[in-house]
Every structure is written in structure tokens, then in C-alpha cells.
GULO-113696 format. One record per residue (C-alpha): z, y, x; residue number from 1. Coordinates in nm, 4 decimals, m for minus. Example, Ala and Ser with C-alpha at 12.3 -4.5 7.8 and 13.67 -1.06 7.14 Angstrom:
# residues 2
@zz=0.7800; yy=m0.4500; xx=1.2300; k=1
@zz=0.7140; yy=m0.1060; xx=1.3670; k=2
# end
This chain:
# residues 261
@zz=0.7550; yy=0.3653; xx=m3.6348; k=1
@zz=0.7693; yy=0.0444; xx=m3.4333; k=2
@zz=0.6512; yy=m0.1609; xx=m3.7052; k=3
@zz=0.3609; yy=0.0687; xx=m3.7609; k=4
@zz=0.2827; yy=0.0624; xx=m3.4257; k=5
@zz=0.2892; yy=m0.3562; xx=m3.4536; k=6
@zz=0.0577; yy=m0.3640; xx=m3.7508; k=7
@zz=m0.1745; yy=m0.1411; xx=m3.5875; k=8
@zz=m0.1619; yy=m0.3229; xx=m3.2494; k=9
@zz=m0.1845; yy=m0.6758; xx=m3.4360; k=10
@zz=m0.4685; yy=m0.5386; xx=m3.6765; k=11
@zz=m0.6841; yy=m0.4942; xx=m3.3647; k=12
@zz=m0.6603; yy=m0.8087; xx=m3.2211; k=13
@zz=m0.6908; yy=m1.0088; xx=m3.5340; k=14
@zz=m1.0360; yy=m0.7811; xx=m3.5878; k=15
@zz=m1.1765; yy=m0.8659; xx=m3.2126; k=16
@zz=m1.0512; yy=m1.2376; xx=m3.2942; k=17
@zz=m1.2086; yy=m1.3008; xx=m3.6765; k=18
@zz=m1.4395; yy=m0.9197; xx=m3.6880; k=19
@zz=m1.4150; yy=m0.6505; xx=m3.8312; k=20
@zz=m1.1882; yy=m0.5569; xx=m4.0948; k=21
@zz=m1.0450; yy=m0.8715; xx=m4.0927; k=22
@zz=m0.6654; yy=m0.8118; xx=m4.0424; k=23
@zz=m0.6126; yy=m0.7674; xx=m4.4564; k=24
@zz=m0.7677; yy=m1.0856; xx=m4.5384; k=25
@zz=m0.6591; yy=m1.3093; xx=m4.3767; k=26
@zz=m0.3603; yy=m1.3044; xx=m4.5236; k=27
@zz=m0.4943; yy=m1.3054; xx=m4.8747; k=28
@zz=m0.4662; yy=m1.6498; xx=m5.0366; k=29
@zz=m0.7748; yy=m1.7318; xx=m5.2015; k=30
@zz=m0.9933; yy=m1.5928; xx=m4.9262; k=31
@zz=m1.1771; yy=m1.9084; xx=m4.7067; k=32
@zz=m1.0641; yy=m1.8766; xx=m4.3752; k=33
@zz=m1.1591; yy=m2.0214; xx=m4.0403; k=34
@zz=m1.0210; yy=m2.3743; xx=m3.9653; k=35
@zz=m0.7357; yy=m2.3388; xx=m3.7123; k=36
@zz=m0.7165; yy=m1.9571; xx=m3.7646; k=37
@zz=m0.3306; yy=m1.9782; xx=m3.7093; k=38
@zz=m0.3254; yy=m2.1426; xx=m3.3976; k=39
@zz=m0.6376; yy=m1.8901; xx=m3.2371; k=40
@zz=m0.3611; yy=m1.5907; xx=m3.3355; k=41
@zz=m0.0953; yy=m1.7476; xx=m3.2271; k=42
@zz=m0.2497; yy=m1.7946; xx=m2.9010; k=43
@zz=m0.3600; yy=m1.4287; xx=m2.8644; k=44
@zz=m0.0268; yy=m1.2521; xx=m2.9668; k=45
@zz=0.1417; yy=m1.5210; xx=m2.7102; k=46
@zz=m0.1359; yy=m1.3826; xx=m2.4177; k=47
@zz=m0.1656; yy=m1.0092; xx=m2.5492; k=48
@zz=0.2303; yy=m0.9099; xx=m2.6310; k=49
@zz=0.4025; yy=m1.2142; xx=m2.4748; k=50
@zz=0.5852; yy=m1.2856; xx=m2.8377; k=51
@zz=0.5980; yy=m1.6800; xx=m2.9134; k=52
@zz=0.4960; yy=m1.6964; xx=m3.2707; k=53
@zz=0.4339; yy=m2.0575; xx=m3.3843; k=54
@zz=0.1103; yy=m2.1341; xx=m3.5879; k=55
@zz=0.2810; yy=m2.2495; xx=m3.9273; k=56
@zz=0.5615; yy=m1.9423; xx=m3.9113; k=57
@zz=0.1997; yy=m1.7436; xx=m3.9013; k=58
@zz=0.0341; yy=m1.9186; xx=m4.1767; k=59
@zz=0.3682; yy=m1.9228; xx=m4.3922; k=60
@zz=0.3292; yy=m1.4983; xx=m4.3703; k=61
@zz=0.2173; yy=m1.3512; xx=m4.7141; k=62
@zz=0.1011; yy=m1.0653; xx=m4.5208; k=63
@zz=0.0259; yy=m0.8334; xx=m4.1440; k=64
@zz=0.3427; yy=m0.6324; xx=m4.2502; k=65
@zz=0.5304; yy=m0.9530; xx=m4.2496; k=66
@zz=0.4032; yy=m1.1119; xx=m3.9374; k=67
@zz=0.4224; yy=m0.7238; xx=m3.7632; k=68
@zz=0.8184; yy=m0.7202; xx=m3.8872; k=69
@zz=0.8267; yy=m1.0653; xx=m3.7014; k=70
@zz=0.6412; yy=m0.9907; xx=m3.3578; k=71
@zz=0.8468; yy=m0.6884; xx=m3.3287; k=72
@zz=1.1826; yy=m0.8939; xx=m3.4074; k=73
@zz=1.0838; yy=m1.1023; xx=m3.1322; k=74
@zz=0.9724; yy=m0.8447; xx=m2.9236; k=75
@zz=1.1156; yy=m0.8978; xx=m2.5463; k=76
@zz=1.2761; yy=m0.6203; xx=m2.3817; k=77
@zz=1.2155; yy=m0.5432; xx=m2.0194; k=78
@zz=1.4744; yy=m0.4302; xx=m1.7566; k=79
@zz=1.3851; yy=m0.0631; xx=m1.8885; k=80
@zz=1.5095; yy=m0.1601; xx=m2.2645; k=81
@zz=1.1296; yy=m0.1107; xx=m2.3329; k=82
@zz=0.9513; yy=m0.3689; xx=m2.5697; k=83
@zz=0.5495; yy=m0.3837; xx=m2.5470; k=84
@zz=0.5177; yy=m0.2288; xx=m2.8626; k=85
@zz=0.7215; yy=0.0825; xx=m2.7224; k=86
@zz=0.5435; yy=0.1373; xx=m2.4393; k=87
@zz=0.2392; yy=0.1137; xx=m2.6213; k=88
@zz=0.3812; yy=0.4407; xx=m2.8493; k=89
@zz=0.5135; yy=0.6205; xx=m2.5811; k=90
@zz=0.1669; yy=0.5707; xx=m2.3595; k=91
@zz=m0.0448; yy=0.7122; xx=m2.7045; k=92
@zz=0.1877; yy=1.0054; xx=m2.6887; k=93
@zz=0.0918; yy=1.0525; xx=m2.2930; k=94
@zz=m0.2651; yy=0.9817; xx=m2.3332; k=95
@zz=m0.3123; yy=1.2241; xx=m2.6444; k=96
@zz=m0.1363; yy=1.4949; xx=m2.4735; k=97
@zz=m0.3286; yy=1.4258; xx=m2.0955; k=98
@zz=m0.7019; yy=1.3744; xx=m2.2273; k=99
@zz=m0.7375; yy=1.4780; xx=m2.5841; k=100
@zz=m0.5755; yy=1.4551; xx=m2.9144; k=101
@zz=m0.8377; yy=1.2941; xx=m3.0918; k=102
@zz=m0.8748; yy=0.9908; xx=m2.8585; k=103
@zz=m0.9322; yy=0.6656; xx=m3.0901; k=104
@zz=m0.6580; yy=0.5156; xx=m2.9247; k=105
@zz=m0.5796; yy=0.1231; xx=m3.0052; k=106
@zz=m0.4939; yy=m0.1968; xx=m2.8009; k=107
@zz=m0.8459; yy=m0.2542; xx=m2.7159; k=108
@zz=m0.9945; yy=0.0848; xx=m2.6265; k=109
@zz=m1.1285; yy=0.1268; xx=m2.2971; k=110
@zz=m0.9835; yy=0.4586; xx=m2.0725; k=111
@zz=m1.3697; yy=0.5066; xx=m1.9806; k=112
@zz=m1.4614; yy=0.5365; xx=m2.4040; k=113
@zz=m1.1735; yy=0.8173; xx=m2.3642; k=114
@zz=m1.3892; yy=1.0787; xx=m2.1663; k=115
@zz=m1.6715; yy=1.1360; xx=m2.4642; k=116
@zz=m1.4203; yy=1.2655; xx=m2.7006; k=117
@zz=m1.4664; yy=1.6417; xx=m2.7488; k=118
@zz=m1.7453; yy=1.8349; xx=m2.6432; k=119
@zz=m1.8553; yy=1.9663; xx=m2.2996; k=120
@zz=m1.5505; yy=2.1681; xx=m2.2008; k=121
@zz=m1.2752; yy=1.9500; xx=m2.3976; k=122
@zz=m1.3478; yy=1.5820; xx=m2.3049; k=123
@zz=m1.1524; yy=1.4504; xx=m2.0439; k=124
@zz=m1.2079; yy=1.4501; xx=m1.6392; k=125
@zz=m1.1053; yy=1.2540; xx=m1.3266; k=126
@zz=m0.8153; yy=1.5091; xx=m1.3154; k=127
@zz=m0.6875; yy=1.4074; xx=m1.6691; k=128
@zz=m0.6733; yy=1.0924; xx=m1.5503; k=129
@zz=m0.4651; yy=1.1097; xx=m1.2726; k=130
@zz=m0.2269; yy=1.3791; xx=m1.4392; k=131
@zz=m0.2079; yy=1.1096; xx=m1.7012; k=132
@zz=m0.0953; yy=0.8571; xx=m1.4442; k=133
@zz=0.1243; yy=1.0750; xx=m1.2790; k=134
@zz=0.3170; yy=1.1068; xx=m1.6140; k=135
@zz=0.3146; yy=0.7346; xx=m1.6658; k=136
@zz=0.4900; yy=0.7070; xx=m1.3206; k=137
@zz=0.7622; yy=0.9561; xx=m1.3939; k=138
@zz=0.7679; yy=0.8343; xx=m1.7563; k=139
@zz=0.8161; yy=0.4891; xx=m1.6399; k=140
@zz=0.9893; yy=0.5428; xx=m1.3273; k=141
@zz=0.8377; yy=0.3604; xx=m1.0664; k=142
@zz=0.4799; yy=0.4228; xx=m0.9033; k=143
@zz=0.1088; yy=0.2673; xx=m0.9754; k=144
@zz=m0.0987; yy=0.2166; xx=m0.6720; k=145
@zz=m0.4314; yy=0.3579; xx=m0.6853; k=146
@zz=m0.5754; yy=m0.0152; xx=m0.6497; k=147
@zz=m0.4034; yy=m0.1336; xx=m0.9755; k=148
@zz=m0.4571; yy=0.1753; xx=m1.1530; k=149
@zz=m0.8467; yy=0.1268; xx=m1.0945; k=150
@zz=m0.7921; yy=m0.2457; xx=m1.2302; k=151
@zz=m0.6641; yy=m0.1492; xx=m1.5953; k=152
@zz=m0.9711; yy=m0.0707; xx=m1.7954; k=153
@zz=m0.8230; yy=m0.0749; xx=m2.1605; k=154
@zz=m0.4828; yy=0.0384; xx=m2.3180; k=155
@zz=m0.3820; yy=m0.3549; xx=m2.3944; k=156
@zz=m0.4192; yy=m0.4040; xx=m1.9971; k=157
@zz=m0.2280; yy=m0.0783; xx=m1.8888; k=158
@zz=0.0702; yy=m0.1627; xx=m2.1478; k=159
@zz=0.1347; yy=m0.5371; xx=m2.0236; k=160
@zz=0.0839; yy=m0.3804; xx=m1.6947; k=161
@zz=0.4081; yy=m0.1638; xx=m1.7508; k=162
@zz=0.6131; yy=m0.3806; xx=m1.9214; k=163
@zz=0.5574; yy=m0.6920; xx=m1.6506; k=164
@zz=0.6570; yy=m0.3685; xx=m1.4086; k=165
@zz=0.9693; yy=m0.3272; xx=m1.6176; k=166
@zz=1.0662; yy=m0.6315; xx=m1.5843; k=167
@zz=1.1757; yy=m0.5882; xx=m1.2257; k=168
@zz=1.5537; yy=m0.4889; xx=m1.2229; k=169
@zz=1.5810; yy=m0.1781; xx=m1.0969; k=170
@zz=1.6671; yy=m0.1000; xx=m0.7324; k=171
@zz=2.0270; yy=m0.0999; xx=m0.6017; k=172
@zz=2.0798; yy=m0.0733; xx=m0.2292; k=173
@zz=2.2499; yy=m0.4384; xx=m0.1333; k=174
@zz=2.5480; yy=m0.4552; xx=0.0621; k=175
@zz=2.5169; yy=m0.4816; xx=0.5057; k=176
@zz=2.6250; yy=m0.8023; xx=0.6254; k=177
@zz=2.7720; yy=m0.7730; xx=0.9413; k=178
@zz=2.6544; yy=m0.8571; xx=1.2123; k=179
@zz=2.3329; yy=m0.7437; xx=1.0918; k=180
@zz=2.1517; yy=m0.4390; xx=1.2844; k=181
@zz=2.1775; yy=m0.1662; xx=1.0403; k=182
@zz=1.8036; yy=m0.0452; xx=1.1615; k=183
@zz=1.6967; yy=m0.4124; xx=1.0389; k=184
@zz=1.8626; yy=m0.3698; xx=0.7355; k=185
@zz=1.7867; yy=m0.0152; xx=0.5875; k=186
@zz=1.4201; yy=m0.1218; xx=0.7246; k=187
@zz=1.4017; yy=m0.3937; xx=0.5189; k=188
@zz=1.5619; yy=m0.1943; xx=0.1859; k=189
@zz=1.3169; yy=0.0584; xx=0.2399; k=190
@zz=1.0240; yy=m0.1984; xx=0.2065; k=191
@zz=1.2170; yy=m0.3304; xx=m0.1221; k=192
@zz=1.2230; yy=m0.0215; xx=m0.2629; k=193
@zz=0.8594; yy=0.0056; xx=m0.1976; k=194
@zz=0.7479; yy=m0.2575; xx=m0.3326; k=195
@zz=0.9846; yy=m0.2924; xx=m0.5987; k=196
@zz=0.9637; yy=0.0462; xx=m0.7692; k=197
@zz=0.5853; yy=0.1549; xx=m0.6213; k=198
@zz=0.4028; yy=m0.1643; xx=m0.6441; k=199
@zz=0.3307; yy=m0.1801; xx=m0.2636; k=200
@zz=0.2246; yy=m0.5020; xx=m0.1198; k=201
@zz=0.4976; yy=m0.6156; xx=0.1134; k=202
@zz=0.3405; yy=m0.7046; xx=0.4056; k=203
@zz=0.1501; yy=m0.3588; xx=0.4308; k=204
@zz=0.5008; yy=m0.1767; xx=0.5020; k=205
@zz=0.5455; yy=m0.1701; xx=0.8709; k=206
@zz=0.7674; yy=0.0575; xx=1.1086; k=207
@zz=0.4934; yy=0.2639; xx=1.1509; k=208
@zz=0.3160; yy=0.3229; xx=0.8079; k=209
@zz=0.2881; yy=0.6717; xx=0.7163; k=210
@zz=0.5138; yy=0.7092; xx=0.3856; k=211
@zz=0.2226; yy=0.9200; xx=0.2325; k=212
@zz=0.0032; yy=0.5697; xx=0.2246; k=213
@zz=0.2089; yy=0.4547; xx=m0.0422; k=214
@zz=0.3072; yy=0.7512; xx=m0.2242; k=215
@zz=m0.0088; yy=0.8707; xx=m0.3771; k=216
@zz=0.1477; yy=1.0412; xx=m0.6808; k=217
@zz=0.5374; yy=0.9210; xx=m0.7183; k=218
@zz=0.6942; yy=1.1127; xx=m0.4283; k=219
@zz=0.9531; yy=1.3054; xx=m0.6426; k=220
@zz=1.0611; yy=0.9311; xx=m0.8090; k=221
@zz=1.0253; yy=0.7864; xx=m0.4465; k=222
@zz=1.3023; yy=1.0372; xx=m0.2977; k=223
@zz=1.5173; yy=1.0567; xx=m0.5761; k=224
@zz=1.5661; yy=0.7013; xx=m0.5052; k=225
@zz=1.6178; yy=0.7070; xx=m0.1223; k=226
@zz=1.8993; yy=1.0176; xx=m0.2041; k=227
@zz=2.0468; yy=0.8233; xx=m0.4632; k=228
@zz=2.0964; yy=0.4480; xx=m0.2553; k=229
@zz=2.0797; yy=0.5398; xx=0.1223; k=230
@zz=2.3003; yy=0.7783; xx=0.3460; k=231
@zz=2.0404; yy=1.0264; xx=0.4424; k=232
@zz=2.0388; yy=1.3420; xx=0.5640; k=233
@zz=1.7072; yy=1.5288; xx=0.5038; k=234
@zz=1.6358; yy=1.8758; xx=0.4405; k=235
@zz=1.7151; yy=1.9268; xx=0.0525; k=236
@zz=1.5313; yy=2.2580; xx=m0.0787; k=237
@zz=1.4644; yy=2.0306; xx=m0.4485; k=238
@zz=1.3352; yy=1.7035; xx=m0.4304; k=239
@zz=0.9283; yy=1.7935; xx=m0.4588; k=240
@zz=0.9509; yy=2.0122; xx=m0.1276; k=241
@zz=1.0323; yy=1.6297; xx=0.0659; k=242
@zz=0.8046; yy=1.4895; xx=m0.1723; k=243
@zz=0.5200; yy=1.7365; xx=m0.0924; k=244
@zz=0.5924; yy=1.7982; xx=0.2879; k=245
@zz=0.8308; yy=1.5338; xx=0.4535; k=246
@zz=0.6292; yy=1.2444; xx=0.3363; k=247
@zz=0.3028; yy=1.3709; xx=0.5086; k=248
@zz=0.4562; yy=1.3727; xx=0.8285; k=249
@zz=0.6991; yy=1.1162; xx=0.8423; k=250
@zz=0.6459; yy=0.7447; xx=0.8764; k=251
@zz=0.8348; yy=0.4001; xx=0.7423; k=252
@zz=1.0411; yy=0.3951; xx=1.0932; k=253
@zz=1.1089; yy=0.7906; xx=1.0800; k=254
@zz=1.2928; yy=0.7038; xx=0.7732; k=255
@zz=1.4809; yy=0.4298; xx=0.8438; k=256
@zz=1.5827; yy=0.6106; xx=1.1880; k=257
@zz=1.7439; yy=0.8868; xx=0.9767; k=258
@zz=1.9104; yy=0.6756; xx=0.7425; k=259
@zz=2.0556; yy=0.4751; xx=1.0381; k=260
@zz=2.1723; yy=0.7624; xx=1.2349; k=261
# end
């Protein structure tokens, strides 16, 4: 599955690199091929997957199987255990099931492209679209600010997007030095949680931000985190009743006061 997934992802670059139809032959032996084709692709897999495949190990390839067996081999695991190529099958599975089965999904196909599949009352809306980032966070595990998720236009974009995300350990509360003010501290694990696992820019977390500014659509991921690190006490009738309720009222400082008490 992975490989097929590599030949297909590899297949559309080397058409928007060399045109259309290209990816079978260039490969084939007797075909006249640009000068310097092997160090353009090399270039482009190096930028579009982060795999380092030299120029002559691409040239020496009898064919896209080959060099697909060989990008995936080299493939680069993030802190999830998630290679590009994985993320890019799991997000074709989210995106057929969120906005339409017959999507023309591929590395280069733009979200906005998505919304004319179907007819009137099948193609995809705005509401698709979040639900389909909403799944992305809880498939994923971490949160996508609104202001990034405006900024990925095409599948290739949104997939390096998640793996570069993935490659952020995940949290793990650190241990309190004393004689460090446990309000300081928890404050400042808060903010690393927000910015490590939502994408939150540090220096907007402040004592008094409302948690619901940075929570758009990953509350339930959000809280299972704070239960699972810090000593708090909260009201517990399931996880999405704090997500939905507690974080509307209560701000950054509210929450560290709790933990703290």
C-alpha cells in the first residue's frame, strides 16, 4: 500500500516537473530526456517529501517502482511513527470520507478544486471542511490554528504540514524545580502544551487569554492532555462537556490557578 501510495505521489511530481504523463518515460532507456533531469528530481523529492535521494542513485533506477521502493525505504519517521507517505494515505482516507468519495485526490490537488466534485447537493461546503479538519486534529493529535489551516492550499502542503507537526515530541509535563513558584511553573507548561500540541504562537498565551482563543476545534485533545500531565481538579462529566463549556469561560490564569491549588 505504501509503495503504491509512493509511486502515485512521485508520479505527480515528476508530471508537474517534465508534463504530463511523463513519470513512465523517463525511466525508459532509449527515450531523450532533459539534460540534468536527475538532479531537477532529486531536488523536488528532497523539498516535497524531505527524502535525500542522490542524482546518480536516481538515474541508476530502471524504473518509478524502483525509485518509489527507495523514497519509501528512506522515508523519515516523525515523533508519531508517521512517514510522509502515511500521512498522505491516511489524509485521502479523511478527505474521501469528509467531502466526497470521488475527489481526484493527489499531491498536487488544491482543497478549493475539491468543492466542484458532485453535483449541487453532494459537492462539498465550508462545513466539510472544517469537519475534515477537526478529524485531522483528533487523527493527528494535536490542533491546527485557523491561520495555518487557511495557509495550506493543496494536499502536498497540508501533508508536510503534519509531518513537520509530528516531529515535535510529544508533551510530557517536566519535573518542578524547587524553589520555583509552582503558579510560574504550571503557567509556563500550560503555554508549552499550547504551543506544542495546538500550534499557538507563544507569545500570544498570557495569564489572561481566554482558553477558547486557542481552541477552535481540539478541545477534547486539549483536555485530555491537561487530565493526563497536570493535577487538576475540574468537573469531569466526559471530556467534551469541559471541552464544550469550561473552555468558554475560563481563561489561561483560571487554569493554572486550579492546577496550582
Amino acid at each position: 500500500m505504501e509503495n503504491e501510495k509512493a509511486h502515485e505521489i512521485l508520479s505527480d511530481l515528476i508530471d508537474a516537473l517534465f508534463g504530463a504523463s511523463a513519470a513512465h518515460g523517463l525511466f525508459l532507456a532509449d527515450r531523450p530526456k532533459q539534460i540534468g533531469w536527475e538532479h531537477y528530481l532529486s531536488s523536488e523529492i528532497r523539498h516535497e517529501l524531505h527524502v535525500n535521494v542522490a542524482p546518480e542513485e536516481i538515474a541508476s533506477c530502471g524504473s518509478l517502482a524502483q525509485l518509489s521502493m527507495l523514497v519509501e525505504l528512506r522515508a523519515e519517521k516523525n515523533a508519531h511513527g508517521k512517514t510522509i507517505i502515511q500521512i498522505y494515505a491516511v489524509l485521502e482516507k479523511l478527505a474521501r470520507d469528509e467531502l466526497h468519495p470521488k475527489i481526484q485526490y493527489r499531491w498536487a490537488a488544491r482543497w478549493g478544486d475539491f468543492a466542484k466534485t458532485g453535483n449541487w447537493l453532494t459537492s462539498p461546503d465550508r462545513l466539510d471542511y472544517v469537519e475534515l479538519t477537526m478529524r485531522m486534529e483528533e487523527e493527528f493529535g494535536f490542533g491546527i490554528p485557523n491561520r495555518d489551516a487557511r495557509e495550506l492550499e493543496t494536499v502536498g502542503q497540508t501533508v508536510r504540514y503534519i509531518w513537520r507537526r509530528g516531529l515535535t515530541q510529544r508533551f510530557v509535563l517536566r519535573q518542578s524545580r524547587e524553589p520555583v513558584c509552582q503558579t510560574a511553573f504550571f503557567f509556563y507548561e500550560i503555554r508549552r502544551l499550547l504551543v506544542v500540541a495546538g500550534g499557538v504562537q507563544r507569545d500570544e498565551v498570557r495569564p489572561d487569554s481566554p482558553l477558547a482563543d486557542f481552541l477552535s476545534t481540539w478541545q477534547k485533545q486539549f483536555w485530555e492532555q491537561v487530565f493526563a500531565n497536570f493535577p487538576v481538579d475540574l468537573p469531569r462529566w466526559g471530556v467534551p462537556f469541559v471541552g464544550m463549556d469550561t473552555t468558554k469561560r475560563m481563561t489561561v490564569g483560571q487554569l493554572v490557578r486550579t492546577i496550582s491549588s
